[in-house]
PQR file with spaces between the fields and no chain letter, atoms N, CA, C, O and H, PARSE charges and radii, in Angstrom:
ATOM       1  N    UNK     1     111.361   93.931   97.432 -0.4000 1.5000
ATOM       2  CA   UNK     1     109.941   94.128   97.547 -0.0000 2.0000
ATOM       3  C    UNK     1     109.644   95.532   97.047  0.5500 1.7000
ATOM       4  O    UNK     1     110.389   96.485   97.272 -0.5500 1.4000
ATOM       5  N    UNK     2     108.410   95.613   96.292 -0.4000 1.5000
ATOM       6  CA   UNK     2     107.602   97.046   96.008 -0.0000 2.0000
ATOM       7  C    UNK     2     106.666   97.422   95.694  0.5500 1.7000
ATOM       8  O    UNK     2     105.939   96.964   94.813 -0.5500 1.4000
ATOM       9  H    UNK     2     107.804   94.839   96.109  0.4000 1.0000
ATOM      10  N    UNK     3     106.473   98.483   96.467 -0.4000 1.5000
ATOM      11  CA   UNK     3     104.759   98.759   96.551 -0.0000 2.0000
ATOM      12  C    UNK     3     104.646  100.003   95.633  0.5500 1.7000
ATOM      13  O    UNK     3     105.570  100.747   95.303 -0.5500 1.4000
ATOM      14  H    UNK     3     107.064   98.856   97.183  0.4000 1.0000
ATOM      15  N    UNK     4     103.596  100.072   95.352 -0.4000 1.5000
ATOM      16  CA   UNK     4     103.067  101.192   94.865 -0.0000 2.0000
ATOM      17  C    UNK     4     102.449  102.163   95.012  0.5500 1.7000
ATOM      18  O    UNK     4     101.519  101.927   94.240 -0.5500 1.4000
ATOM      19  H    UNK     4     102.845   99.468   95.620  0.4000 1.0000
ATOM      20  N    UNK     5     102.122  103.678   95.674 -0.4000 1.5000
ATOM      21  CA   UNK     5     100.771  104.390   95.833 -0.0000 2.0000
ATOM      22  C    UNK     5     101.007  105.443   94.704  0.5500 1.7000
ATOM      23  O    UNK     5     101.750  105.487   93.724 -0.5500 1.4000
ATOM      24  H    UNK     5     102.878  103.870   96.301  0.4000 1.0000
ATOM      25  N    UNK     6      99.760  106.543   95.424 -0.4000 1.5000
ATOM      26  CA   UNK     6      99.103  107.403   94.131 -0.0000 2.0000
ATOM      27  C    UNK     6      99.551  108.489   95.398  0.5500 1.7000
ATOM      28  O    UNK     6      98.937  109.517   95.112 -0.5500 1.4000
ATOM      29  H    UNK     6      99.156  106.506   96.220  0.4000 1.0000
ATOM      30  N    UNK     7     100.184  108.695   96.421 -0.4000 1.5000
ATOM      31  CA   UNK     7     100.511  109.921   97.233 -0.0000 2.0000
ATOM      32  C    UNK     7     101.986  109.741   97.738  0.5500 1.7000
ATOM      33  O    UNK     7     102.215  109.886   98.939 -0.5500 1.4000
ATOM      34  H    UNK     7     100.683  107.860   96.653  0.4000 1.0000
ATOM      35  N    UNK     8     103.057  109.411   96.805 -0.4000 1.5000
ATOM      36  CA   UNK     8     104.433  109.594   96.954 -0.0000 2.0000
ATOM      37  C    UNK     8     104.421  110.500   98.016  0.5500 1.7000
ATOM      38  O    UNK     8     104.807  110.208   99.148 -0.5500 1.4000
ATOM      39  H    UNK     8     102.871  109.293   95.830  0.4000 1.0000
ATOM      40  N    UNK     9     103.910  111.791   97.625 -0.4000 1.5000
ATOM      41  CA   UNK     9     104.424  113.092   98.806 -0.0000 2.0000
ATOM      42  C    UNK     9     103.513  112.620  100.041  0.5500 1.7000
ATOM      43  O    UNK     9     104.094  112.826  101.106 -0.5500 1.4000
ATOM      44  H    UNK     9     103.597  112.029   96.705  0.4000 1.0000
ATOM      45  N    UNK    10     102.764  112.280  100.127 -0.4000 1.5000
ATOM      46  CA   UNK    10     101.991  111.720  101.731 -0.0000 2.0000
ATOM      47  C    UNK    10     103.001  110.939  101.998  0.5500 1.7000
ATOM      48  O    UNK    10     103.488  111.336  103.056 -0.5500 1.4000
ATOM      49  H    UNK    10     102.292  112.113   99.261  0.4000 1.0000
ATOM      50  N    UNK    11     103.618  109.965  101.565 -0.4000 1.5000
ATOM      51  CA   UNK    11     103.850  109.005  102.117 -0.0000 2.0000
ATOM      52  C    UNK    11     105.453  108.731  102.383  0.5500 1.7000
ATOM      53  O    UNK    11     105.942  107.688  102.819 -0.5500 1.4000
ATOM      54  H    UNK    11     103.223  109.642  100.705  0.4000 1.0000
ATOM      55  N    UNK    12     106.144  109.940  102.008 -0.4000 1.5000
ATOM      56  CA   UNK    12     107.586  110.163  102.457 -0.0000 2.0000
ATOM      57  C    UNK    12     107.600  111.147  103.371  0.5500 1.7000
ATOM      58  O    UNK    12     108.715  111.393  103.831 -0.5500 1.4000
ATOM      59  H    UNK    12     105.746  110.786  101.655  0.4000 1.0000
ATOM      60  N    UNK    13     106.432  111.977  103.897 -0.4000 1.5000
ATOM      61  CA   UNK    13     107.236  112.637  105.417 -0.0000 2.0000
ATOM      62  C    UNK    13     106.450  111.732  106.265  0.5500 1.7000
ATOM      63  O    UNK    13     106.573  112.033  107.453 -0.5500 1.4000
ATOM      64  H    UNK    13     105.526  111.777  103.524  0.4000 1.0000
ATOM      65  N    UNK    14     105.692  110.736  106.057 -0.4000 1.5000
ATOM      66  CA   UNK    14     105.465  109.841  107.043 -0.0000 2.0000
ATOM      67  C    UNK    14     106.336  108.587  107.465  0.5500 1.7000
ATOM      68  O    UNK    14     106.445  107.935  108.504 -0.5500 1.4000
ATOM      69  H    UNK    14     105.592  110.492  105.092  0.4000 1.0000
ATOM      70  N    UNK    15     106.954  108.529  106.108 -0.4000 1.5000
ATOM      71  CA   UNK    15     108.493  107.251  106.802 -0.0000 2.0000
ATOM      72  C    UNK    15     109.642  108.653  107.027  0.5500 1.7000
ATOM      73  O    UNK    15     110.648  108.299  107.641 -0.5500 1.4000
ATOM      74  H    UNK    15     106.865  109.059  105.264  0.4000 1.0000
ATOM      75  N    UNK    16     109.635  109.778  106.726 -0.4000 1.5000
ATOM      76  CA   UNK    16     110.997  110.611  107.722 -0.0000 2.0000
ATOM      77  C    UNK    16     110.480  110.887  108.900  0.5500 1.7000
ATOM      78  O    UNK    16     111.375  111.153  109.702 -0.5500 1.4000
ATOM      79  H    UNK    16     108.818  110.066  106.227  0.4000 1.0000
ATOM      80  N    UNK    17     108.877  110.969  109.589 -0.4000 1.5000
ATOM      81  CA   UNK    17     108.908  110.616  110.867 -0.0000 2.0000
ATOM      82  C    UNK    17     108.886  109.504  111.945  0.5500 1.7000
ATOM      83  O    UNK    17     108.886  109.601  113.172 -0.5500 1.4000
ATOM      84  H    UNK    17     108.149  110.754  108.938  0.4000 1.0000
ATOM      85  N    UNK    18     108.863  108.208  110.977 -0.4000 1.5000
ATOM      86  CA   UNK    18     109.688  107.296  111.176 -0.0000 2.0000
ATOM      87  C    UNK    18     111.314  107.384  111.353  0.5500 1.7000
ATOM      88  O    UNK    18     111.702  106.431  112.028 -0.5500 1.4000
ATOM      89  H    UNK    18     108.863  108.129  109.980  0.4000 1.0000
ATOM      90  N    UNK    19     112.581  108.416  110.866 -0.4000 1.5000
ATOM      91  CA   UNK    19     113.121  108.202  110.730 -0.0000 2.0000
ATOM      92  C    UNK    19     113.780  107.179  110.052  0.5500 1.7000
ATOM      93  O    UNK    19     114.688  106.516  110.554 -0.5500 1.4000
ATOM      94  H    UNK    19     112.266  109.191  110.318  0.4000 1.0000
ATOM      95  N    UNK    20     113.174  106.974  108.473 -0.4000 1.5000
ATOM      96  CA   UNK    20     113.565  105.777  107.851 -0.0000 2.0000
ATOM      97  C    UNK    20     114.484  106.741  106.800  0.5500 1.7000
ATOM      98  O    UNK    20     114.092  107.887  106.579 -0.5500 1.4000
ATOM      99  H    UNK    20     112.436  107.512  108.065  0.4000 1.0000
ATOM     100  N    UNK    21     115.443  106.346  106.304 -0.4000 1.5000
ATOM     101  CA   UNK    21     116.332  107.013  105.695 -0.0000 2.0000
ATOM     102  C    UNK    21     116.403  106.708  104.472  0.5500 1.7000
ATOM     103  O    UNK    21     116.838  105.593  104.185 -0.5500 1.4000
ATOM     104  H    UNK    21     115.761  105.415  106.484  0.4000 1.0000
ATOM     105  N    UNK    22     116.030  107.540  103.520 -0.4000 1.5000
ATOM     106  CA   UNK    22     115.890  107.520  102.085 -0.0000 2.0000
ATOM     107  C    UNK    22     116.515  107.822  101.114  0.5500 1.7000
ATOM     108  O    UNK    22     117.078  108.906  100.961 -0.5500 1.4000
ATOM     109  H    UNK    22     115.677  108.446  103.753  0.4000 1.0000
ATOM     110  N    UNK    23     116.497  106.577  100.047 -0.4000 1.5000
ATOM     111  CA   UNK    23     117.370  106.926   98.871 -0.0000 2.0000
ATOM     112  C    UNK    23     116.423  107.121   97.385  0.5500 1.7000
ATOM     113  O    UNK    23     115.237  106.834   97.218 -0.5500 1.4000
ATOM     114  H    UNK    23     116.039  105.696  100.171  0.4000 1.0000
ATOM     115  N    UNK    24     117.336  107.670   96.467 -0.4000 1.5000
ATOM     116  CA   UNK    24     117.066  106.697   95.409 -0.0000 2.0000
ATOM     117  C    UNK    24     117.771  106.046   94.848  0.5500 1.7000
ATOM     118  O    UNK    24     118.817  105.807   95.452 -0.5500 1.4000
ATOM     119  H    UNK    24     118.299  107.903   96.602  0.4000 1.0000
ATOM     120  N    UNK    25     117.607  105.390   93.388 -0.4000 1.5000
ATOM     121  CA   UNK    25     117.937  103.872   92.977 -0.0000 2.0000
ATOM     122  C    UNK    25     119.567  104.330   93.167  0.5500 1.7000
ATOM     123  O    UNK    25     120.239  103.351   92.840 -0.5500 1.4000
ATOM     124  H    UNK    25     116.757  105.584   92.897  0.4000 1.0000
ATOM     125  N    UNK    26     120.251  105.201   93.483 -0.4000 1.5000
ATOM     126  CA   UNK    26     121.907  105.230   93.078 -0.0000 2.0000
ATOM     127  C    UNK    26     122.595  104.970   94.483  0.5500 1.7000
ATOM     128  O    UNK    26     123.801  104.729   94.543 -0.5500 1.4000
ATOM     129  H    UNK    26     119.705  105.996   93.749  0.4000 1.0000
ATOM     130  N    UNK    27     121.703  105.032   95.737 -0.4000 1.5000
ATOM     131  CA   UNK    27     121.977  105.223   97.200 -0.0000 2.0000
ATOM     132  C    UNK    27     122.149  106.191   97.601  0.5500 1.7000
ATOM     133  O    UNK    27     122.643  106.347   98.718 -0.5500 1.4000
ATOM     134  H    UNK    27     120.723  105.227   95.689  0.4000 1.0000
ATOM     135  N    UNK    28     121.715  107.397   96.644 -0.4000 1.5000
ATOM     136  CA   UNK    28     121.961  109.042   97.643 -0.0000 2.0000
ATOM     137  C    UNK    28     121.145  109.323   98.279  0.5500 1.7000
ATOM     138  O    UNK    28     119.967  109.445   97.943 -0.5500 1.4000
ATOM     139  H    UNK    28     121.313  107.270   95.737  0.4000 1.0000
ATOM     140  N    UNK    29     121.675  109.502   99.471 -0.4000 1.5000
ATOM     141  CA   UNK    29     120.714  109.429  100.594 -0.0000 2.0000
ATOM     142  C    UNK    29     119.689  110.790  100.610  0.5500 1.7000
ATOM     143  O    UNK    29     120.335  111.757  100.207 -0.5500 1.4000
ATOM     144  H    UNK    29     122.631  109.403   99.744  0.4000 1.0000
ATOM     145  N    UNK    30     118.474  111.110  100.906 -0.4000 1.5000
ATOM     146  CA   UNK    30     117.549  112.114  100.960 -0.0000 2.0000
ATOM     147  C    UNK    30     116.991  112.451   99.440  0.5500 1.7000
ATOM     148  O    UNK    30     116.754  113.625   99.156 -0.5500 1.4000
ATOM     149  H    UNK    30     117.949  110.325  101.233  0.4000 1.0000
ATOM     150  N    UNK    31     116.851  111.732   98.774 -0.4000 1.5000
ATOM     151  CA   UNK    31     117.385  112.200   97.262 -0.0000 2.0000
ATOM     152  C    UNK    31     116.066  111.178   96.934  0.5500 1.7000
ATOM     153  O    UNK    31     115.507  110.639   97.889 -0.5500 1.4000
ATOM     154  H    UNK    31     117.043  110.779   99.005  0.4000 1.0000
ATOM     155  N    UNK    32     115.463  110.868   95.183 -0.4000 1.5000
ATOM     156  CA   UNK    32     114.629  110.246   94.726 -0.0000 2.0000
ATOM     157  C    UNK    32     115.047  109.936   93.389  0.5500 1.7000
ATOM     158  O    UNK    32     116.016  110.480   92.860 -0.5500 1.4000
ATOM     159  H    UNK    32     115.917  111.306   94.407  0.4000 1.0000
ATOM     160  N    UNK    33     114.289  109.021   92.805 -0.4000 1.5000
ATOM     161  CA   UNK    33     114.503  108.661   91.074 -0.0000 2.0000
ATOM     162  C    UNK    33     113.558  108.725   90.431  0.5500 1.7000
ATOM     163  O    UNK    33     112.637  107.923   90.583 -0.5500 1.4000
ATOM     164  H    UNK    33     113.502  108.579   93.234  0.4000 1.0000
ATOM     165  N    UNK    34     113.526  109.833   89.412 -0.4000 1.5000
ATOM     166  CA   UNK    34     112.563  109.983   88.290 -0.0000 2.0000
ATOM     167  C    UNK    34     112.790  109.024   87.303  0.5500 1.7000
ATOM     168  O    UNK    34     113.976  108.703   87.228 -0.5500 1.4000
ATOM     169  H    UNK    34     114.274  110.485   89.289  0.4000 1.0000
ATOM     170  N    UNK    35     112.223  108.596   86.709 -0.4000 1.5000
ATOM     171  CA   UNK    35     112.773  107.555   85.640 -0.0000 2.0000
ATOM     172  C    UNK    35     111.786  108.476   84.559  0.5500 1.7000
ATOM     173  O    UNK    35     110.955  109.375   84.693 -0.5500 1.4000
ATOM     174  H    UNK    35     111.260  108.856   86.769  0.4000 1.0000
ATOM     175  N    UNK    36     112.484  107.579   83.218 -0.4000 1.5000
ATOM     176  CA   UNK    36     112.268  108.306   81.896 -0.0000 2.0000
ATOM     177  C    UNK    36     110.539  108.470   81.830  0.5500 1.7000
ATOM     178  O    UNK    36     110.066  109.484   81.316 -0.5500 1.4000
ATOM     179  H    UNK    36     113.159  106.850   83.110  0.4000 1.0000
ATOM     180  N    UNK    37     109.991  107.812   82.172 -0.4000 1.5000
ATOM     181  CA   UNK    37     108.210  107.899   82.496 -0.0000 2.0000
ATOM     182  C    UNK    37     108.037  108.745   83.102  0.5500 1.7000
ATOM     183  O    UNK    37     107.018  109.319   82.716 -0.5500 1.4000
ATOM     184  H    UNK    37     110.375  106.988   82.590  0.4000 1.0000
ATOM     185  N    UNK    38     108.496  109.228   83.940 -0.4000 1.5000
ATOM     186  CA   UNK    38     108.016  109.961   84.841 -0.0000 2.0000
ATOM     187  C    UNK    38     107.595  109.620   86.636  0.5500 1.7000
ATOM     188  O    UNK    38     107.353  110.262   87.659 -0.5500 1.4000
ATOM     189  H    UNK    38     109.324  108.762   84.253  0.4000 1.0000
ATOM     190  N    UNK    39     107.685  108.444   86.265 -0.4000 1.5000
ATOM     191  CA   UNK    39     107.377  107.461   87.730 -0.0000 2.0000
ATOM     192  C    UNK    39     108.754  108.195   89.210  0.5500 1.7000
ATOM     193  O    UNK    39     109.927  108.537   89.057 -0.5500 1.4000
ATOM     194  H    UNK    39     107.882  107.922   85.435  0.4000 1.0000
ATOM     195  N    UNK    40     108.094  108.180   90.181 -0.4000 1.5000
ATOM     196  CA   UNK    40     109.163  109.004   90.727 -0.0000 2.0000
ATOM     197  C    UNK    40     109.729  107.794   92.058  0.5500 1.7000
ATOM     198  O    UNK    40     109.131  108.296   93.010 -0.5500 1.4000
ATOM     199  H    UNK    40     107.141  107.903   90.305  0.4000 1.0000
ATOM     200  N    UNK    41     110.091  107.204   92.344 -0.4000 1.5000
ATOM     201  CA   UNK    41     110.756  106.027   93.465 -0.0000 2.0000
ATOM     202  C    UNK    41     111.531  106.464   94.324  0.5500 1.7000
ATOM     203  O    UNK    41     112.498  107.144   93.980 -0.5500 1.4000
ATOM     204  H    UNK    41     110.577  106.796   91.571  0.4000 1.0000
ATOM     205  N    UNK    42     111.272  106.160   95.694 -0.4000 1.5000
ATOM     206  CA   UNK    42     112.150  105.885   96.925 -0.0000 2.0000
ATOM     207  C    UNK    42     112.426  104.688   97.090  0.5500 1.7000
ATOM     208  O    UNK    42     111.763  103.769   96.609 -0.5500 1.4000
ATOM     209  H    UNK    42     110.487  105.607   95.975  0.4000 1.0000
ATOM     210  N    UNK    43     113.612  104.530   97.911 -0.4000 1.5000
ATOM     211  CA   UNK    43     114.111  103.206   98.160 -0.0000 2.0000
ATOM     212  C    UNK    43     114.306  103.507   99.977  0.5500 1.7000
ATOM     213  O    UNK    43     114.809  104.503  100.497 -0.5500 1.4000
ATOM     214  H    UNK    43     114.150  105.276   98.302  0.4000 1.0000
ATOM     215  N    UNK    44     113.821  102.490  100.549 -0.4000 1.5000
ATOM     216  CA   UNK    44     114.638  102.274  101.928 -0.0000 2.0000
ATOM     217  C    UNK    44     114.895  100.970  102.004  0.5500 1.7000
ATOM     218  O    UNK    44     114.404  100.115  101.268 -0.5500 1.4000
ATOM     219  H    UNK    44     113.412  101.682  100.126  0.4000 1.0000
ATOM     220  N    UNK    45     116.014  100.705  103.290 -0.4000 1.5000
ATOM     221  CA   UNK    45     115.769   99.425  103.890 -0.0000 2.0000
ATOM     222  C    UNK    45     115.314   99.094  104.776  0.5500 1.7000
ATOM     223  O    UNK    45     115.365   99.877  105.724 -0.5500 1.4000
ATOM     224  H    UNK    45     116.413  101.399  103.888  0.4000 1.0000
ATOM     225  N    UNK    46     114.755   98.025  104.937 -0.4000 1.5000
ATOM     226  CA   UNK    46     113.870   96.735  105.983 -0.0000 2.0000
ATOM     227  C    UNK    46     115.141   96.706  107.156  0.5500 1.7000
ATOM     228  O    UNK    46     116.352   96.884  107.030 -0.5500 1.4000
ATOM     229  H    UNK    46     114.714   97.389  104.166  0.4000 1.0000
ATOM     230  N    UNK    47     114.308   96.405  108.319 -0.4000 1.5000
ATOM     231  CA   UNK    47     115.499   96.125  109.455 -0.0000 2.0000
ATOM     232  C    UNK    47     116.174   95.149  109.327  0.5500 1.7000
ATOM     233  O    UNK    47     116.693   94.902  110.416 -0.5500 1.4000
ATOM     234  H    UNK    47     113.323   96.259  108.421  0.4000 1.0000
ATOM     235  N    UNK    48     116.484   94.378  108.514 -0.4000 1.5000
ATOM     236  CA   UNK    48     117.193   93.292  108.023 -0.0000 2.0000
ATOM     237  C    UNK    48     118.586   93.928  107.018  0.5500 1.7000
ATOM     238  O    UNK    48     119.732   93.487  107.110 -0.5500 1.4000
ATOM     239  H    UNK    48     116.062   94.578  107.630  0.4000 1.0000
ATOM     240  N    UNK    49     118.199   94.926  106.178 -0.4000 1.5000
ATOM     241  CA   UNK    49     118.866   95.803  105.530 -0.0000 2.0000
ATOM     242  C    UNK    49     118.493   95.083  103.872  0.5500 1.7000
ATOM     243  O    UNK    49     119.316   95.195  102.963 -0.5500 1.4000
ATOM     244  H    UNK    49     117.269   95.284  106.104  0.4000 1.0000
ATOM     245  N    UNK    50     117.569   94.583  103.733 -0.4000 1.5000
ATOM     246  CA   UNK    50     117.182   94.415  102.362 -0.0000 2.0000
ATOM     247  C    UNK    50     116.001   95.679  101.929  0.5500 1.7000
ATOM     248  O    UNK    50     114.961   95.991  102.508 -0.5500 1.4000
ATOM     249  H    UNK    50     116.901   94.492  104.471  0.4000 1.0000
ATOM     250  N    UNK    51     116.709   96.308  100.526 -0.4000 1.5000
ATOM     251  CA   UNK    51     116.110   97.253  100.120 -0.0000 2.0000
ATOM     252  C    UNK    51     114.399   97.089   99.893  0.5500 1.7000
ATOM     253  O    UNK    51     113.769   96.103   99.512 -0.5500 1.4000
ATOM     254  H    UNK    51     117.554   96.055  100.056  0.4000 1.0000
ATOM     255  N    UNK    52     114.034   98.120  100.188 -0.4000 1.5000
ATOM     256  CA   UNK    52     111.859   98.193   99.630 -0.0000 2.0000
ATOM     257  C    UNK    52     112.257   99.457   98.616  0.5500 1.7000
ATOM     258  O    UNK    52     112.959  100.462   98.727 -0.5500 1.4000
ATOM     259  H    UNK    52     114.546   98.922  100.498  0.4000 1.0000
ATOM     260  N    UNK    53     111.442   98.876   97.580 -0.4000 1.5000
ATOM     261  CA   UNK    53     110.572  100.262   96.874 -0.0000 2.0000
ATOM     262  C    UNK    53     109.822  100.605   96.617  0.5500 1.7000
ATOM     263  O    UNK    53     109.005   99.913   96.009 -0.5500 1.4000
ATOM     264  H    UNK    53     110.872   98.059   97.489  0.4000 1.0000
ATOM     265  N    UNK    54     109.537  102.246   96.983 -0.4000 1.5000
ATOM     266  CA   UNK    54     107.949  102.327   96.469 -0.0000 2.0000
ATOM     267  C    UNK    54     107.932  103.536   95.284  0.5500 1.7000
ATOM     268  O    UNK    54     108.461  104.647   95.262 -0.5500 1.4000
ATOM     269  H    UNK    54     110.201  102.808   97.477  0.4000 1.0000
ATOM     270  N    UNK    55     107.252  102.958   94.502 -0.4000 1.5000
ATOM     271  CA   UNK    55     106.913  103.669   93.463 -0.0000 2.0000
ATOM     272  C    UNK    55     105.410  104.609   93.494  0.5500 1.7000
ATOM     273  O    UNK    55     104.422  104.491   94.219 -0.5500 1.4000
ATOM     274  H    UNK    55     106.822  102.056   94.519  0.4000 1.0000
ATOM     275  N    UNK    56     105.645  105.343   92.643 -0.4000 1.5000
ATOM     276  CA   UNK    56     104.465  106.488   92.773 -0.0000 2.0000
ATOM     277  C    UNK    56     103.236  106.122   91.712  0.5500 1.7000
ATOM     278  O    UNK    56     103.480  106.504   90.567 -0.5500 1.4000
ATOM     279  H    UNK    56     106.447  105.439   92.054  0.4000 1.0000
ATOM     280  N    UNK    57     102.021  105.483   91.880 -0.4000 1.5000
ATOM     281  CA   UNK    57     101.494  105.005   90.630 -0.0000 2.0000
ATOM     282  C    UNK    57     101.153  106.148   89.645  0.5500 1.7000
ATOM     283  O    UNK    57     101.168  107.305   90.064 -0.5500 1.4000
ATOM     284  H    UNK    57     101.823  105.172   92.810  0.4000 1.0000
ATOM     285  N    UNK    58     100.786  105.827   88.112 -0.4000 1.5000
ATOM     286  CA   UNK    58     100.545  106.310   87.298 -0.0000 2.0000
ATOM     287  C    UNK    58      99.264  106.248   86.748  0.5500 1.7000
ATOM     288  O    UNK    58      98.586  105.295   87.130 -0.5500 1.4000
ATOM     289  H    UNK    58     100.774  104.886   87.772  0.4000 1.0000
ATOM     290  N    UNK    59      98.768  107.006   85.964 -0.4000 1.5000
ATOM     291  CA   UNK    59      97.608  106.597   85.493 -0.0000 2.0000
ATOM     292  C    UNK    59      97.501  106.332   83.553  0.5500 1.7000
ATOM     293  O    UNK    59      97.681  107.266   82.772 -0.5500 1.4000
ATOM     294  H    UNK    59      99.319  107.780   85.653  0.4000 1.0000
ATOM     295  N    UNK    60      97.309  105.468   83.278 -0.4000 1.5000
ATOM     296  CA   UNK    60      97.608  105.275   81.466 -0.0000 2.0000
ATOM     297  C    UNK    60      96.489  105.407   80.695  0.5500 1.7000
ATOM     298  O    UNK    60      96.567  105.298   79.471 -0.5500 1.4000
ATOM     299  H    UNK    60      97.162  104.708   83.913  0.4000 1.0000
């Protein structure tokens, strides 16, 4: 599953006060993925342990 917003930084110290533990796409934990765009992604997992991602939207 993956969602998208426009406030990446809002919206990752609100899942670390969740205590949700964050990767990016390689599994390093605390860490993020820029991709060649520029798009910047976290990954966690669901209490099931299937990965979510959310991506940071863009504007084109």
């Amino acid at each position: 599953m993956s969602f998208k917003t426009s406030d990446l930084d809002g919206v990752i110290p609100r899942l670390n006060l969740k205590n949700v533990l964050l990767h990016d796409s390689f599994g390093t934990l605390h860490s993020y993925t820029s991709g060649a765009d520029g798009v910047r992604q976290i990954y966690f997992k669901d209490p099931d342990g299937y990965w979510i991602e959310v991506n940071e939207a863009t504007t084109v």
